[in-house]
Structure formats: C-alpha cells, structure tokens
N, C-alpha and C positions, 0 to 999 in steps of 0.2 A: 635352624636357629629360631628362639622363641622370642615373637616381640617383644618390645622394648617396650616401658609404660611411659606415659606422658612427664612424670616426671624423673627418669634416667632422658629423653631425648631433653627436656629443656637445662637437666645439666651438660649435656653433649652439648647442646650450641653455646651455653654457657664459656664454656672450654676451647669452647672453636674450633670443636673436629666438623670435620666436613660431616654431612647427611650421609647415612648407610642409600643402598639403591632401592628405587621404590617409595622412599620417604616423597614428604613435602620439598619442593626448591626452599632452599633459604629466602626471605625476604630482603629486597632490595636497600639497600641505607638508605633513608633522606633524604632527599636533597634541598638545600633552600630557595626556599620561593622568593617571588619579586616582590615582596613583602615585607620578606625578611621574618616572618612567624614560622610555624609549622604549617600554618592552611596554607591552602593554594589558595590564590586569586580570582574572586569572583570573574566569571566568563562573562564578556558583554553582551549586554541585549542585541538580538538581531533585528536587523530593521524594520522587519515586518511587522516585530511584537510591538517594538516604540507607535510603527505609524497606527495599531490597533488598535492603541490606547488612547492614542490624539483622536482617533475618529467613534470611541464608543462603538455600544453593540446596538446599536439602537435601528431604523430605516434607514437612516441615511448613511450608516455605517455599513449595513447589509449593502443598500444602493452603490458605495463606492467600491467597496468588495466583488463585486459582479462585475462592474465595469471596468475592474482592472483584470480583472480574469478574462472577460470577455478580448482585453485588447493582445491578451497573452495567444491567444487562438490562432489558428494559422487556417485562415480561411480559402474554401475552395475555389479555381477561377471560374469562367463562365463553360469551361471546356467540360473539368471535369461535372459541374453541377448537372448538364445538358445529357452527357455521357449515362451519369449512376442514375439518374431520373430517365430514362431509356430503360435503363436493366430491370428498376419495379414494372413503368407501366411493362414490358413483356413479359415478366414474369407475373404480376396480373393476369395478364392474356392466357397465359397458361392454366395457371391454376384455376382460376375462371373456365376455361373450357372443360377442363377434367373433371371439375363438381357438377358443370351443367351434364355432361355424357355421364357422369354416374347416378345424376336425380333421373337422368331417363331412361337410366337402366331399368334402376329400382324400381320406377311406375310400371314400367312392363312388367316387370315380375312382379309386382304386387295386383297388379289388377287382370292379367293374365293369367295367373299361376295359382297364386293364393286364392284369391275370390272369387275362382269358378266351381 
C-alpha cells in the first residue's frame, strides 16, 4: 500500500477514522486548566530558587551556600576517621618502600653495569 500524503491523513482525522498502523498516535484532547485558559499554570518556584535570590550571588551568598551544604554532609565519626587514616599511612609504608628498593636497584645497575 502506498503512503498516504499529508494532506489525505489530515482529511482522515478530519473524518475521524482511526490512524492506519504505524501512523502517529492521535493527539490527546485538552483538557482545561486551573486557569481556566488554554496554558497550563505557571509551576511554583522551588525554595531553593526563592531563598537564592533573597541571598544574591555575591560572598556572602556563596558563604551561606557552603554552609548549608556543608551541614547537608554526613560526617565521619572518630572510628572510622582513625581507621581510613591507618589505611594511607600503610599504604605509604608500602609504596614508600617499593620506590626506595627500586632507586636501589637502579643505582646498582647503573653504576655497576652501565659505567664500567
């Protein structure tokens, strides 16, 4: 079957036959708004935006911004602080030792090897 042009389907909907398969869904009706217009209803500002604007973008704006973020934080207690601060310095420790044993690898073999 050979398409249909744009203007045979908008006489079909015109008519009110249903969409062949494959077409566009028909478009939903209207519905009226709280309004009572065609537009929908402006969506209310979210609080964040309101309180962004009483506080400007200025330092003190940035400063209060921070300071509610910061209280948003779920900070660690003294266990685990003690704990993950344990896990660098060892691993410190390690890695630290594996660079010092491979500078004195290398010194031997450069000063041994190479430069005799």
């Amino acid at each position: 079957m050979a398409r249909s042009t744009r203007q045979q389907r908008r006489a079909r909907r015109a008519q009110g036959q249903p969409a062949l398969a494959g077409g566009p869904p028909d478009r939903p009706v209207a519905r009226p708004t709280a309004n009572g217009g065609g537009e929908p209803a402006r969506r209310p500002e979210r609080r964040e935006e309101r309180e962004r604007e009483k506080r400007g973008f200025g330092f003190i704006g940035f400063v209060q911004e921070a300071v509610g973020e910061l209280r948003k934080v779920e900070w660690p207690n003294q266990q685990a602080v003690v704990s993950g601060t344990a896990v660098v310095l060892v691993a410190c420790v390690i890695v630290g030792a594996y660079l010092w044993l491979n500078d004195e690898a290398w010194k031997y073999v450069v000063q041994h090897v190479l430069l005799r």
